[in-house]
Structures are given as C-alpha cells and as structure tokens.
Residue, then its C-alpha position, 0 to 999 in steps of 0.5 A: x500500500x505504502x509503495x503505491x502511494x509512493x509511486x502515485x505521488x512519484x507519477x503526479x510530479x512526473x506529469x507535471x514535469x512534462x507539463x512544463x517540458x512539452x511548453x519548452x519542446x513545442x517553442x524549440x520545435x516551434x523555433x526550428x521548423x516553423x520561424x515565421x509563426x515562431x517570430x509571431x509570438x515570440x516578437x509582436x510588434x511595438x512590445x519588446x520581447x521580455x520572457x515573461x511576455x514570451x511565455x504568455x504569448x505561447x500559452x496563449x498559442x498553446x490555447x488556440x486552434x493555430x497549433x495544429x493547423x500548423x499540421x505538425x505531428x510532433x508539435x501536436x503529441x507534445x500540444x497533447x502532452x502539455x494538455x493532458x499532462x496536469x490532468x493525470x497529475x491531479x488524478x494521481x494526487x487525488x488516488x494518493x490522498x484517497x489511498x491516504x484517507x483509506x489507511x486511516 
C-alpha cells in the first residue's frame, strides 16, 4: 500500500514535469521548423520581447486552434502532452490522498 502511494505521488510530479517540458519542446520545435509563426509570438510588434511576455504569448498559442493547423505531428503529441499532462497529475494526487484517507 505504502509503495503505491509512493509511486502515485512519484507519477503526479512526473506529469507535471512534462507539463512544463512539452511548453519548452513545442517553442524549440516551434523555433526550428516553423520561424515565421515562431517570430509571431515570440516578437509582436511595438512590445519588446521580455520572457515573461514570451511565455504568455505561447500559452496563449498553446490555447488556440493555430497549433495544429500548423499540421505538425510532433508539435501536436507534445500540444497533447502539455494538455493532458496536469490532468493525470491531479488524478494521481487525488488516488494518493484517497489511498491516504483509506489507511486511516
């Protein structure tokens, strides 16, 4: 019971790290195949470009539709990854804590 919950709370923070990883892979990848629509949310026009502006630009192309009219496959299973991701991480929090709550 204990490696379970042990292993439940493991699983949580590996998806929340590849969370967080899928958003750094998709701006690479983003940067490397696709400049143009990189140079969009990376550079608008009149602002400079801080990485706190930059990352909030991206989560908002993450958010859109304009990623997977991109028709890219791998920007789409990491699009997928960041989306699904926290989800999964949630529901193992929540199975450890109901595993902890049992166990009491």
């Amino acid at each position: 019971m204990v490696t379970l919950y042990l292993s439940l709370l493991v699983a949580g923070v590996v998806f929340f790290l590849l969370h967080f990883l899928a958003q750094f892979r998709i701006a690479k990848l983003l940067r490397t195949r696709h400049p143009a629509q990189w140079q969009i949310i990376a550079e608008p026009k009149g602002e400079l470009p801080g990485p706190l502006r930059i990352w909030m630009r991206l989560q908002l192309a993450l958010r859109s539709p304009i990623l997977p009219a991109l028709e890219d496959t791998a920007i789409t299973r990491w699009r997928r990854a960041w989306r699904y991701c926290p989800w999964a991480a949630w529901l193992c929090w929540f199975a450890a804590l109901s595993l902890q709550w049992m166990a009491r």
